[in-house]
C-alpha positions in Angstrom: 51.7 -35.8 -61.7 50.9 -39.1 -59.8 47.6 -38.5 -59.1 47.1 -37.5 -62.8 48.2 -40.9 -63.9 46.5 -42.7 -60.9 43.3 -41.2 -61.9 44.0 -42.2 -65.8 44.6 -45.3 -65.2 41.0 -45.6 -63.2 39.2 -44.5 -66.6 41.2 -46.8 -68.7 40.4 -49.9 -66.5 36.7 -49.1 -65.2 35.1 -47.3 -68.0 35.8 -48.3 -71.2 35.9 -46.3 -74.7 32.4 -44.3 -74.5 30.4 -44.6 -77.4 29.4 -40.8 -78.1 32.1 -38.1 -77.5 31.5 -34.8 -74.6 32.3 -31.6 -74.8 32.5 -29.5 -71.8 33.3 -26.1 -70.3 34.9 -25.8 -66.9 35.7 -22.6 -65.2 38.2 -23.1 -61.9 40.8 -21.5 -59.6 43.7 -22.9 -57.4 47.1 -24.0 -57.5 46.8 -27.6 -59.8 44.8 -27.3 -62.4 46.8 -28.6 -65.2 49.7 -30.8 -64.3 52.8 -29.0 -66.5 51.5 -25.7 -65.8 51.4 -26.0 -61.9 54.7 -27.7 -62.2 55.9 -24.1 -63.1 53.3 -21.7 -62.1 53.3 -21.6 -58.3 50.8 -18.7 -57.9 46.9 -19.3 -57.0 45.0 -18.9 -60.5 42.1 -18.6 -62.5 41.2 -20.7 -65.5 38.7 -21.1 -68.2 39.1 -23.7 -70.6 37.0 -26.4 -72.9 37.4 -30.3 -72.9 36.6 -32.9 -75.7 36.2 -36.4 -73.6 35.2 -40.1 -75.0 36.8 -41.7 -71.9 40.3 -43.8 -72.8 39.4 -43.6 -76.7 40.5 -40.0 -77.0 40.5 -36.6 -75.2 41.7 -33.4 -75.4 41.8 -29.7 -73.8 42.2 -25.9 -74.0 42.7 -24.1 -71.0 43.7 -20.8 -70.3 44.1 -18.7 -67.1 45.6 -15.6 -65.2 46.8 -15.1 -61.3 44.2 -13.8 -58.4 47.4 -12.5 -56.4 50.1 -9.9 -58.1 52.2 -10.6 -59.9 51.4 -14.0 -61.3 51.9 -15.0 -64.5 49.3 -15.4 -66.9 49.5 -19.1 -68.5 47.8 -21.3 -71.8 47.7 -25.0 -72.0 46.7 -27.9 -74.1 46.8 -31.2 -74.5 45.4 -34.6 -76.7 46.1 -38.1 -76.1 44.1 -41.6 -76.1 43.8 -45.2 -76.8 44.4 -47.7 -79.6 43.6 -50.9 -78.9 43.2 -54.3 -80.4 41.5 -57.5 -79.4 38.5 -58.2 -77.0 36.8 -60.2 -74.0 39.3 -59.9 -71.1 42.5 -59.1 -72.7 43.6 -56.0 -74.8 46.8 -55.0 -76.4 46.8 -51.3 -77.3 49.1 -48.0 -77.3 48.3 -45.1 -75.0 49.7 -41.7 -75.5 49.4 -38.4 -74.3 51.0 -34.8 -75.3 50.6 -31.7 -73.1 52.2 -28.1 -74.1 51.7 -25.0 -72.0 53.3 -21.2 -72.4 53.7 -18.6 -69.7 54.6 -15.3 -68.8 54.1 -12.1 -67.6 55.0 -8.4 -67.9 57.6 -7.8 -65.2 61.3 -8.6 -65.3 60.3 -12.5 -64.6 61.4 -14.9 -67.8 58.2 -16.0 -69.7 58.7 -20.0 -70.3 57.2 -22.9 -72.5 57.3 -26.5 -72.7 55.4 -30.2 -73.2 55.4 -33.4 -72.2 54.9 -36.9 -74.4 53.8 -40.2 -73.5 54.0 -42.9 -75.2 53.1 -46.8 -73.8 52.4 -50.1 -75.1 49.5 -51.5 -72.9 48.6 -54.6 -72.2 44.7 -54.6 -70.2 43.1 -57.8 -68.7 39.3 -57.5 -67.2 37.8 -60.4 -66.2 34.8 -60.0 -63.6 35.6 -57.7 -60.7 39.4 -57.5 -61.0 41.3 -55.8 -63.3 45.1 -54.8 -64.3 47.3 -52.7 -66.4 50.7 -53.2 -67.5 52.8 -51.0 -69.9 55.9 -49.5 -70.6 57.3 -46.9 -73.1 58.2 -43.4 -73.3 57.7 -40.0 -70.9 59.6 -37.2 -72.2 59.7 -33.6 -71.3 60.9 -30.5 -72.8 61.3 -26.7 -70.8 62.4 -23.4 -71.7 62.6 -20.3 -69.6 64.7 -17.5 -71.1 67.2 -18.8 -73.3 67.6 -22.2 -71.4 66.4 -25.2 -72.4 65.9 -28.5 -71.0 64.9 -31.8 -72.3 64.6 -35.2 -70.4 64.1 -38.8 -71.4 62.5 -41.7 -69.0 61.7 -45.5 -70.0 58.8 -45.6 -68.2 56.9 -48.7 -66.8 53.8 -48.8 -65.0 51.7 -51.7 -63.8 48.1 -51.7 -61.9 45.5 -53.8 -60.0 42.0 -52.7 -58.8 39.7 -54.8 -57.3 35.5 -53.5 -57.6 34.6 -54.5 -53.8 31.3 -53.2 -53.5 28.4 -51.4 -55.7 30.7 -48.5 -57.0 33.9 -48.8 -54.7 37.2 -49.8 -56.0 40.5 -49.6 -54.7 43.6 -50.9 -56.9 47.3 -50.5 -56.4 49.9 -49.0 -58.3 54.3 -49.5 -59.3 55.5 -47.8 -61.3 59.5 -47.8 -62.4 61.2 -44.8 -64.2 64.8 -44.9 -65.7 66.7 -41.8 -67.3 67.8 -38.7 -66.2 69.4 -39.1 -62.4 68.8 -43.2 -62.2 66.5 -45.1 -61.4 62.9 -43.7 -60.0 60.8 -46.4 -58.2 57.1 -45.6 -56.8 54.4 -47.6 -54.9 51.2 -46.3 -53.8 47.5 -47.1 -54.1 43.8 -45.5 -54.5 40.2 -46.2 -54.0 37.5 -44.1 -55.4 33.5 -44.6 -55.5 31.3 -43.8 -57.9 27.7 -43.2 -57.0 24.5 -41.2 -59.0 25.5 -37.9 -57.0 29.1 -38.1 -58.2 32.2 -39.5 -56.8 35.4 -39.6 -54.5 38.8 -40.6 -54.9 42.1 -40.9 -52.5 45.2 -41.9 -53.1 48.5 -42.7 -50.9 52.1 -43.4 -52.2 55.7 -42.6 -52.3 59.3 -43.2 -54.7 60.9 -45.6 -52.8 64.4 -44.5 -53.1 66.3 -43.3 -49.7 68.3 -40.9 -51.7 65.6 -38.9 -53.4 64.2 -35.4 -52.5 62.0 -35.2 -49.2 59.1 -35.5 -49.0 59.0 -38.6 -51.0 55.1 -39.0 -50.0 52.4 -38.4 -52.9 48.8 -37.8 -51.4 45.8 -36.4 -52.2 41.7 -36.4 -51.8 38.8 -35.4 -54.2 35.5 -35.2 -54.9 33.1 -34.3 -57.6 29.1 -33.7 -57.0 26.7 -33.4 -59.6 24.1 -30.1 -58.4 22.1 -30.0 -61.5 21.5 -32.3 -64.8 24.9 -32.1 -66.3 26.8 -30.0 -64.2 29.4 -30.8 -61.9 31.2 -29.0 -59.1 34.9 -30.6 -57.9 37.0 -29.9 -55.6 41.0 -31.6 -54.7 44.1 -31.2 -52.9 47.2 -33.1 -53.3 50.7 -33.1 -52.0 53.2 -33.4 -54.8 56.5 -34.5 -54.2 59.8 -34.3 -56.7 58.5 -35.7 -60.3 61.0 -37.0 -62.6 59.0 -36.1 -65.4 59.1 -32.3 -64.4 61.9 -31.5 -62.3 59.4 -29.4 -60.3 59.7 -28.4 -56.7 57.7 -30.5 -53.9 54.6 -28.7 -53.0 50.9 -28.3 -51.6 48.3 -27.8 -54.2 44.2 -27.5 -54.4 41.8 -26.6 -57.0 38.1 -25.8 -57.1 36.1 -26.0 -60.1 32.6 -25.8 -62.6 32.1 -27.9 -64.9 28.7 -28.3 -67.2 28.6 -31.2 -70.0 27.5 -30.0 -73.3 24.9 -31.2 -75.4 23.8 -34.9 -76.1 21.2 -36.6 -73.4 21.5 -38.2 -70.5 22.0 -42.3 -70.8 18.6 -44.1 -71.3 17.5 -47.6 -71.3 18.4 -49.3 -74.1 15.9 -49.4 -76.8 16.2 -53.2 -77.9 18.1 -56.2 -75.6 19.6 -59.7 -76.4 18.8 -62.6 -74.0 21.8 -63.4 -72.7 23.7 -66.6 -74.1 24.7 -69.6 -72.5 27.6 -72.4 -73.5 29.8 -74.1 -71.2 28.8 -72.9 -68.2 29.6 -68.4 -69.3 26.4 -66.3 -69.9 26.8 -63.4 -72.3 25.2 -60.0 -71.7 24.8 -57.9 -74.6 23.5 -54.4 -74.2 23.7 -51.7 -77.7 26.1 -48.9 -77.5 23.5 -46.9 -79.2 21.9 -46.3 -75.5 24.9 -45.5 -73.7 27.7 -43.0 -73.9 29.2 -44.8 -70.8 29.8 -48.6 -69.9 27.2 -50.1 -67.8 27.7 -53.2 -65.8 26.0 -56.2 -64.8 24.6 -57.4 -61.4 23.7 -60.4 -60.2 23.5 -63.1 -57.6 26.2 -65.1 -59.7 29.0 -62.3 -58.7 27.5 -61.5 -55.3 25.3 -58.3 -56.5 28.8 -56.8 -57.1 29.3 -54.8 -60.7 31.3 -56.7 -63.8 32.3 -54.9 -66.0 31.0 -54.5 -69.5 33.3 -54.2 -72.6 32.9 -52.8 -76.1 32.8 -55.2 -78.8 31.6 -54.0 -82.1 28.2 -52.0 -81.6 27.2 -53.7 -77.8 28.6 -53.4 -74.5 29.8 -57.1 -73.8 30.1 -59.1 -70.4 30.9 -63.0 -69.9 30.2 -64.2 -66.3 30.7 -67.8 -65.1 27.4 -69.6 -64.2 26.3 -72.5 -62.2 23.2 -74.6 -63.0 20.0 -73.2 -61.6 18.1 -69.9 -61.8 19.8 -66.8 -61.1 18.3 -62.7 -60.6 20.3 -60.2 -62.7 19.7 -56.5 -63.8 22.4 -53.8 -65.2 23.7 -50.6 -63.4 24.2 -47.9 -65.6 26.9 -45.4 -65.5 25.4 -42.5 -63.2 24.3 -45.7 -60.7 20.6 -46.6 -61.9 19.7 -49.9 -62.0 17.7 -50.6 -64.9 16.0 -53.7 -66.0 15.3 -53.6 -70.2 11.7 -54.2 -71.5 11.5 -57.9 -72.8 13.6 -59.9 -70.1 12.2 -62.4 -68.1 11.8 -61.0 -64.7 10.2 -60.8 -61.3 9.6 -58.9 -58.2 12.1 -58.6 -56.0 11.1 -58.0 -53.2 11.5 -54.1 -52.7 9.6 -52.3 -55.0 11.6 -53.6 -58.3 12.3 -56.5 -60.5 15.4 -59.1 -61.1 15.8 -60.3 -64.6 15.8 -64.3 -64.3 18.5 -66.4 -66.1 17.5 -70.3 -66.3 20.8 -72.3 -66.8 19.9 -75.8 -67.4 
Protein backbone atom coordinates (compact mmCIF):
# COMPACT_ATOMS: atom_id res chain seq x y z
CA UNK A 1 0.00 0.00 0.00
CA UNK A 2 1.63 3.45 0.93
CA UNK A 3 4.22 2.29 2.75
CA UNK A 4 5.02 -0.21 -0.14
CA UNK A 5 5.46 2.61 -2.53
CA UNK A 6 7.15 4.95 0.15
CA UNK A 7 9.69 2.33 0.76
CA UNK A 8 10.16 1.80 -3.26
CA UNK A 9 10.65 4.95 -3.94
CA UNK A 10 13.64 5.05 -1.15
CA UNK A 11 15.52 2.21 -3.26
CA UNK A 12 14.94 3.82 -6.52
CA UNK A 13 16.37 7.23 -5.32
CA UNK A 14 19.24 6.07 -2.73
CA UNK A 15 20.51 2.87 -4.19
CA UNK A 16 20.80 2.65 -7.54
CA UNK A 17 20.67 -0.54 -10.09
CA UNK A 18 23.04 -3.15 -8.19
CA UNK A 19 25.51 -4.63 -10.28
CA UNK A 20 25.11 -8.41 -9.36
CA UNK A 21 21.50 -9.83 -8.86
CA UNK A 22 20.33 -11.63 -4.97
CA UNK A 23 18.40 -14.32 -4.42
CA UNK A 24 16.90 -14.84 -1.08
CA UNK A 25 14.63 -17.00 1.07
CA UNK A 26 12.41 -15.44 3.71
CA UNK A 27 10.22 -17.32 6.07
CA UNK A 28 7.57 -14.87 8.04
CA UNK A 29 4.20 -14.56 9.79
CA UNK A 30 1.67 -11.65 10.47
CA UNK A 31 -1.01 -9.79 8.91
CA UNK A 32 1.04 -7.66 5.87
CA UNK A 33 3.24 -9.57 4.24
CA UNK A 34 2.33 -8.99 0.69
CA UNK A 35 0.41 -5.89 -0.15
CA UNK A 36 -2.67 -7.50 -2.43
CA UNK A 37 -2.90 -10.44 -0.39
CA UNK A 38 -3.37 -8.68 3.09
CA UNK A 39 -5.73 -6.35 1.20
CA UNK A 40 -7.94 -9.50 1.20
CA UNK A 41 -6.67 -11.96 3.64
CA UNK A 42 -7.43 -10.44 7.10
CA UNK A 43 -6.26 -13.52 9.15
CA UNK A 44 -2.69 -13.69 10.96
CA UNK A 45 -0.48 -16.08 8.51
CA UNK A 46 2.41 -17.90 7.74
CA UNK A 47 4.61 -17.53 4.67
CA UNK A 48 7.50 -18.99 2.85
CA UNK A 49 8.52 -17.63 -0.21
CA UNK A 50 11.84 -16.74 -2.44
CA UNK A 51 12.95 -13.22 -3.81
CA UNK A 52 15.16 -12.31 -6.95
CA UNK A 53 16.47 -8.56 -6.10
CA UNK A 54 19.04 -6.24 -8.20
CA UNK A 55 17.57 -3.10 -6.37
CA UNK A 56 15.38 -0.64 -9.00
CA UNK A 57 16.79 -2.64 -12.16
CA UNK A 58 14.55 -5.61 -11.61
CA UNK A 59 12.89 -7.90 -8.90
CA UNK A 60 10.64 -10.40 -8.41
CA UNK A 61 8.83 -12.92 -5.79
CA UNK A 62 7.13 -16.18 -4.92
CA UNK A 63 5.45 -16.40 -1.79
CA UNK A 64 3.18 -18.69 -0.47
CA UNK A 65 1.51 -19.14 2.96
CA UNK A 66 -1.43 -20.67 5.25
CA UNK A 67 -3.37 -19.19 8.48
CA UNK A 68 -2.00 -19.84 12.26
CA UNK A 69 -5.76 -19.28 13.50
CA UNK A 70 -8.89 -21.48 12.05
CA UNK A 71 -10.24 -20.99 9.52
CA UNK A 72 -8.01 -18.79 7.40
CA UNK A 73 -7.52 -19.17 4.08
CA UNK A 74 -4.56 -20.45 2.54
CA UNK A 75 -3.03 -17.87 -0.07
CA UNK A 76 -0.04 -17.77 -3.25
CA UNK A 77 1.43 -14.59 -4.53
CA UNK A 78 3.77 -13.21 -7.03
CA UNK A 79 5.03 -10.55 -8.51
CA UNK A 80 7.98 -8.88 -11.10
CA UNK A 81 8.57 -5.37 -11.91
CA UNK A 82 11.67 -2.91 -12.42
CA UNK A 83 13.40 -0.05 -14.11
CA UNK A 84 14.31 1.09 -17.56
CA UNK A 85 16.12 4.01 -17.69
CA UNK A 86 18.06 6.18 -20.03
CA UNK A 87 20.62 8.91 -19.66
CA UNK A 88 23.15 9.71 -16.81
CA UNK A 89 24.91 12.16 -14.23
CA UNK A 90 22.04 13.79 -12.30
CA UNK A 91 19.06 13.30 -14.41
CA UNK A 92 17.31 10.11 -15.66
CA UNK A 93 14.30 9.42 -17.74
CA UNK A 94 13.06 5.82 -17.37
CA UNK A 95 9.73 3.61 -17.06
CA UNK A 96 8.93 1.85 -13.81
CA UNK A 97 6.53 -0.99 -13.59
CA UNK A 98 5.34 -3.44 -11.41
CA UNK A 99 2.73 -6.50 -11.66
CA UNK A 100 1.51 -8.43 -8.56
CA UNK A 101 -1.11 -11.56 -8.78
CA UNK A 102 -2.22 -13.53 -5.83
CA UNK A 103 -5.05 -16.54 -5.43
CA UNK A 104 -6.85 -17.62 -2.28
CA UNK A 105 -9.05 -19.90 -0.75
CA UNK A 106 -10.06 -22.34 1.53
CA UNK A 107 -12.16 -25.40 2.15
CA UNK A 108 -15.23 -24.11 4.01
CA UNK A 109 -18.29 -22.40 2.51
CA UNK A 110 -16.03 -19.02 2.18
CA UNK A 111 -15.59 -17.93 -1.73
CA UNK A 112 -11.93 -18.57 -2.89
CA UNK A 113 -10.80 -15.26 -4.83
CA UNK A 114 -7.92 -13.97 -7.27
CA UNK A 115 -6.58 -10.92 -8.61
CA UNK A 116 -3.41 -8.43 -9.67
CA UNK A 117 -2.42 -5.23 -9.78
CA UNK A 118 -0.21 -3.24 -12.73
CA UNK A 119 1.88 -0.34 -12.64
CA UNK A 120 2.98 1.42 -15.10
CA UNK A 121 4.98 5.09 -14.80
CA UNK A 122 7.14 7.21 -16.76
CA UNK A 123 9.86 8.59 -14.36
CA UNK A 124 11.71 11.26 -14.48
CA UNK A 125 14.95 10.97 -11.43
CA UNK A 126 17.35 13.95 -10.57
CA UNK A 127 20.39 13.25 -7.97
CA UNK A 128 22.63 15.77 -7.55
CA UNK A 129 24.80 15.60 -4.20
CA UNK A 130 22.63 15.07 -1.13
CA UNK A 131 19.17 15.78 -2.43
CA UNK A 132 17.21 13.91 -4.64
CA UNK A 133 13.59 13.67 -6.32
CA UNK A 134 11.20 11.68 -8.23
CA UNK A 135 8.42 12.56 -10.38
CA UNK A 136 6.21 10.27 -12.48
CA UNK A 137 2.88 9.58 -13.62
CA UNK A 138 1.09 6.62 -15.46
CA UNK A 139 -1.02 3.78 -14.83
CA UNK A 140 -2.19 1.67 -11.45
CA UNK A 141 -4.81 -0.77 -12.33
CA UNK A 142 -6.39 -3.57 -10.40
CA UNK A 143 -8.33 -6.47 -11.05
CA UNK A 144 -10.51 -8.92 -8.25
CA UNK A 145 -12.55 -11.84 -8.26
CA UNK A 146 -14.27 -13.59 -5.52
CA UNK A 147 -16.97 -16.05 -6.62
CA UNK A 148 -18.41 -15.13 -9.80
CA UNK A 149 -17.86 -11.33 -9.26
CA UNK A 150 -15.46 -9.44 -10.76
CA UNK A 151 -13.96 -6.10 -10.41
CA UNK A 152 -11.60 -4.08 -12.24
CA UNK A 153 -10.35 -0.37 -11.57
CA UNK A 154 -8.39 2.14 -13.43
CA UNK A 155 -6.32 5.20 -11.73
CA UNK A 156 -3.92 7.93 -13.66
CA UNK A 157 -1.64 7.97 -11.14
CA UNK A 158 1.01 10.67 -10.33
CA UNK A 159 3.53 10.63 -7.70
CA UNK A 160 6.35 13.04 -6.90
CA UNK A 161 9.21 12.78 -4.13
CA UNK A 162 12.12 14.67 -2.32
CA UNK A 163 14.62 13.22 0.18
CA UNK A 164 17.27 15.02 1.59
CA UNK A 165 20.62 12.66 3.02
CA UNK A 166 21.16 14.76 6.40
CA UNK A 167 23.59 12.85 8.09
CA UNK A 168 25.98 9.56 7.62
CA UNK A 169 22.94 7.17 6.68
CA UNK A 170 19.82 9.20 7.64
CA UNK A 171 17.40 10.54 5.16
CA UNK A 172 14.10 11.79 5.34
CA UNK A 173 12.12 12.93 2.01
CA UNK A 174 8.57 13.80 1.37
CA UNK A 175 5.98 12.47 -0.58
CA UNK A 176 2.31 13.67 -3.05
CA UNK A 177 0.99 11.65 -4.65
CA UNK A 178 -2.45 12.40 -6.92
CA UNK A 179 -4.82 9.55 -8.03
CA UNK A 180 -7.77 9.99 -10.55
CA UNK A 181 -10.41 7.15 -11.52
CA UNK A 182 -12.74 5.18 -9.92
CA UNK A 183 -14.79 7.56 -7.15
CA UNK A 184 -12.75 11.04 -8.08
CA UNK A 185 -10.03 12.37 -7.26
CA UNK A 186 -7.52 10.75 -4.48
CA UNK A 187 -4.94 13.25 -3.08
CA UNK A 188 -2.15 12.08 -0.43
CA UNK A 189 0.68 13.80 1.47
CA UNK A 190 2.95 12.27 3.88
CA UNK A 191 6.63 11.81 4.55
CA UNK A 192 9.45 9.23 5.84
CA UNK A 193 12.97 9.01 7.20
CA UNK A 194 14.90 5.90 7.39
CA UNK A 195 18.77 5.16 8.38
CA UNK A 196 20.85 2.91 7.13
CA UNK A 197 23.78 1.73 9.25
CA UNK A 198 26.29 -1.70 9.16
CA UNK A 199 23.78 -3.47 11.62
CA UNK A 200 20.79 -2.80 9.41
CA UNK A 201 18.18 -0.12 9.25
CA UNK A 202 14.97 1.78 10.32
CA UNK A 203 12.29 3.44 8.54
CA UNK A 204 9.01 5.58 9.56
CA UNK A 205 6.65 7.00 7.77
CA UNK A 206 3.58 9.53 8.44
CA UNK A 207 0.77 10.63 6.02
CA UNK A 208 -2.76 10.87 5.05
CA UNK A 209 -5.38 11.42 1.60
CA UNK A 210 -6.35 14.79 2.03
CA UNK A 211 -9.84 14.71 1.03
CA UNK A 212 -12.62 15.51 3.90
CA UNK A 213 -15.04 13.19 2.23
CA UNK A 214 -13.02 9.97 2.12
CA UNK A 215 -13.14 6.94 4.50
CA UNK A 216 -11.88 7.50 8.23
CA UNK A 217 -9.17 7.05 9.16
CA UNK A 218 -7.54 8.82 6.44
CA UNK A 219 -4.02 8.49 8.39
CA UNK A 220 -1.28 6.06 6.82
CA UNK A 221 1.51 5.21 9.45
CA UNK A 222 3.90 2.75 10.13
CA UNK A 223 7.51 1.78 11.75
CA UNK A 224 10.17 -0.83 10.84
CA UNK A 225 13.22 -2.22 11.35
CA UNK A 226 15.60 -4.72 9.87
CA UNK A 227 18.93 -6.15 11.86
CA UNK A 228 21.41 -8.18 10.35
CA UNK A 229 22.35 -11.24 13.36
CA UNK A 230 24.68 -13.20 11.19
CA UNK A 231 26.69 -12.64 7.72
CA UNK A 232 23.75 -12.48 5.36
CA UNK A 233 20.91 -12.93 7.31
CA UNK A 234 18.45 -10.54 8.33
CA UNK A 235 15.64 -10.54 10.90
CA UNK A 236 12.67 -7.61 10.23
CA UNK A 237 10.03 -6.64 11.92
CA UNK A 238 6.91 -3.76 10.89
CA UNK A 239 3.59 -2.51 11.71
CA UNK A 240 1.56 -0.19 9.77
CA UNK A 241 -1.86 1.36 9.91
CA UNK A 242 -3.52 1.23 6.46
CA UNK A 243 -6.20 3.29 5.68
CA UNK A 244 -8.82 3.00 2.48
CA UNK A 245 -6.44 2.48 -0.77
CA UNK A 246 -7.85 3.36 -4.11
CA UNK A 247 -5.83 0.85 -5.65
CA UNK A 248 -7.57 -2.01 -3.56
CA UNK A 249 -10.81 -1.05 -2.32
CA UNK A 250 -9.63 -2.79 0.96
CA UNK A 251 -10.93 -2.09 4.36
CA UNK A 252 -8.87 0.25 6.89
CA UNK A 253 -6.87 -1.76 9.20
CA UNK A 254 -3.89 -2.58 11.67
CA UNK A 255 -1.25 -4.83 10.33
CA UNK A 256 2.36 -6.27 11.50
CA UNK A 257 4.67 -8.80 10.16
CA UNK A 258 7.73 -10.60 11.49
CA UNK A 259 10.17 -12.17 9.35
CA UNK A 260 13.79 -14.32 8.26
CA UNK A 261 15.41 -13.55 5.71
CA UNK A 262 19.11 -15.17 4.58
CA UNK A 263 20.72 -13.76 1.23
CA UNK A 264 21.96 -16.40 -1.00
CA UNK A 265 25.06 -16.98 -2.46
CA UNK A 266 27.60 -14.37 -3.93
CA UNK A 267 30.09 -12.48 -1.28
CA UNK A 268 29.98 -9.84 0.73
CA UNK A 269 31.04 -6.26 -1.04
CA UNK A 270 34.96 -5.82 -0.96
CA UNK A 271 37.26 -3.08 -1.76
CA UNK A 272 37.54 -2.53 -5.14
CA UNK A 273 40.37 -4.18 -6.75
CA UNK A 274 41.70 -1.20 -9.06
CA UNK A 275 40.68 2.78 -8.55
CA UNK A 276 40.78 5.95 -10.88
CA UNK A 277 42.20 9.26 -9.38
CA UNK A 278 39.49 11.34 -9.38
CA UNK A 279 39.23 14.03 -12.30
CA UNK A 280 39.18 17.57 -12.04
CA UNK A 281 37.76 20.38 -14.80
CA UNK A 282 35.99 23.42 -13.88
CA UNK A 283 35.91 23.29 -10.54
CA UNK A 284 33.69 19.22 -10.42
CA UNK A 285 35.89 16.24 -9.30
CA UNK A 286 34.91 12.82 -10.57
CA UNK A 287 35.00 9.73 -8.46
CA UNK A 288 35.08 6.61 -10.24
CA UNK A 289 34.88 3.32 -8.45
CA UNK A 290 34.26 -0.43 -10.72
CA UNK A 291 31.01 -2.04 -10.39
CA UNK A 292 32.99 -5.23 -10.50
CA UNK A 293 33.50 -4.67 -6.53
CA UNK A 294 30.22 -3.80 -5.51
CA UNK A 295 26.73 -5.27 -5.80
CA UNK A 296 25.45 -2.03 -4.05
CA UNK A 297 26.20 1.80 -4.66
CA UNK A 298 28.68 3.22 -2.42
CA UNK A 299 29.07 6.88 -1.85
CA UNK A 300 31.60 9.39 -1.34
CA UNK A 301 32.63 11.40 1.72
CA UNK A 302 34.37 14.26 2.15
CA UNK A 303 35.09 17.60 3.68
CA UNK A 304 33.80 19.31 0.31
CA UNK A 305 29.99 18.03 1.25
CA UNK A 306 30.46 18.31 5.07
CA UNK A 307 31.51 14.39 5.62
CA UNK A 308 27.90 13.87 4.55
CA UNK A 309 27.32 10.74 1.76
CA UNK A 310 26.77 11.70 -2.17
CA UNK A 311 25.51 9.51 -3.91
CA UNK A 312 27.28 7.39 -6.55
CA UNK A 313 25.62 6.57 -9.91
CA UNK A 314 26.07 3.81 -12.52
CA UNK A 315 27.49 4.75 -15.68
CA UNK A 316 28.76 1.99 -17.85
CA UNK A 317 31.02 -0.50 -15.69
CA UNK A 318 31.91 2.26 -12.51
CA UNK A 319 29.92 3.76 -9.92
CA UNK A 320 30.10 7.59 -10.81
CA UNK A 321 29.96 10.80 -8.51
CA UNK A 322 30.55 14.66 -9.57
CA UNK A 323 30.99 16.96 -6.56
CA UNK A 324 31.69 20.65 -6.75
CA UNK A 325 35.22 21.66 -5.46
CA UNK A 326 36.91 24.72 -4.25
CA UNK A 327 40.68 25.40 -4.71
CA UNK A 328 42.88 23.84 -2.05
CA UNK A 329 43.34 20.33 -0.50
CA UNK A 330 40.48 18.38 0.49
CA UNK A 331 40.23 14.66 2.77
CA UNK A 332 37.83 12.17 1.03
CA UNK A 333 37.23 8.33 1.41
CA UNK A 334 34.05 6.16 0.23
CA UNK A 335 31.29 4.43 2.43
CA UNK A 336 30.19 1.37 1.16
CA UNK A 337 26.82 -0.01 1.18
CA UNK A 338 26.70 -1.99 4.69
CA UNK A 339 28.46 1.43 6.26
CA UNK A 340 32.36 0.71 6.03
CA UNK A 341 34.45 3.34 5.13
CA UNK A 342 37.01 2.19 2.91
CA UNK A 343 39.97 3.99 1.54
CA UNK A 344 41.27 1.99 -2.01
CA UNK A 345 45.01 0.95 -2.23
CA UNK A 346 46.85 3.55 -4.58
CA UNK A 347 45.23 7.05 -3.42
CA UNK A 348 47.06 9.59 -1.98
CA UNK A 349 46.28 9.71 1.64
CA UNK A 350 47.04 10.43 5.22
CA UNK A 351 46.28 9.86 8.77
CA UNK A 352 43.50 11.17 10.12
CA UNK A 353 43.67 11.51 13.14
CA UNK A 354 41.78 8.44 14.68
CA UNK A 355 43.25 5.47 13.75
CA UNK A 356 42.48 5.78 9.77
CA UNK A 357 43.32 7.56 6.64
CA UNK A 358 41.65 10.48 4.34
CA UNK A 359 42.35 10.21 0.75
CA UNK A 360 43.82 13.76 -0.31
CA UNK A 361 42.48 15.72 -3.39
CA UNK A 362 44.88 18.69 -4.49
CA UNK A 363 42.70 21.18 -6.64
CA UNK A 364 44.97 23.73 -7.97
Amino acid sequence: MIARRVLAACAALLLPAAARAQWSVEAAAGRAVHDPVAARVATTSASLGVAYDRGPAGWGYLSGGAPLQGGGPGWGAGGVGGWIGMGGGALRLGLASAGHGYAYGTAGPNPSGSGGTLEVAPTLVFRRGIVSAEVSSGFSGAVDAIGDSTDTRGFHDTAARLAVALADGLTVGGDARWLRGEGGDWPYAGGSAELRQPWGAAWAYAGAWLDEDRPEPAAAYGVGVRVRVVHRTDVQATVRQEPFEPLYWNAPRRTWALSLRRTLGGAPPRAPAAVRLPDLAGGWATFRLPMSGHAQAPAVIGDFSGWRPVAMTPEGRDWVARVRVQPGAHHYAFRLADGRIVLPPGIPSVDDGFGGRTGVLVVP
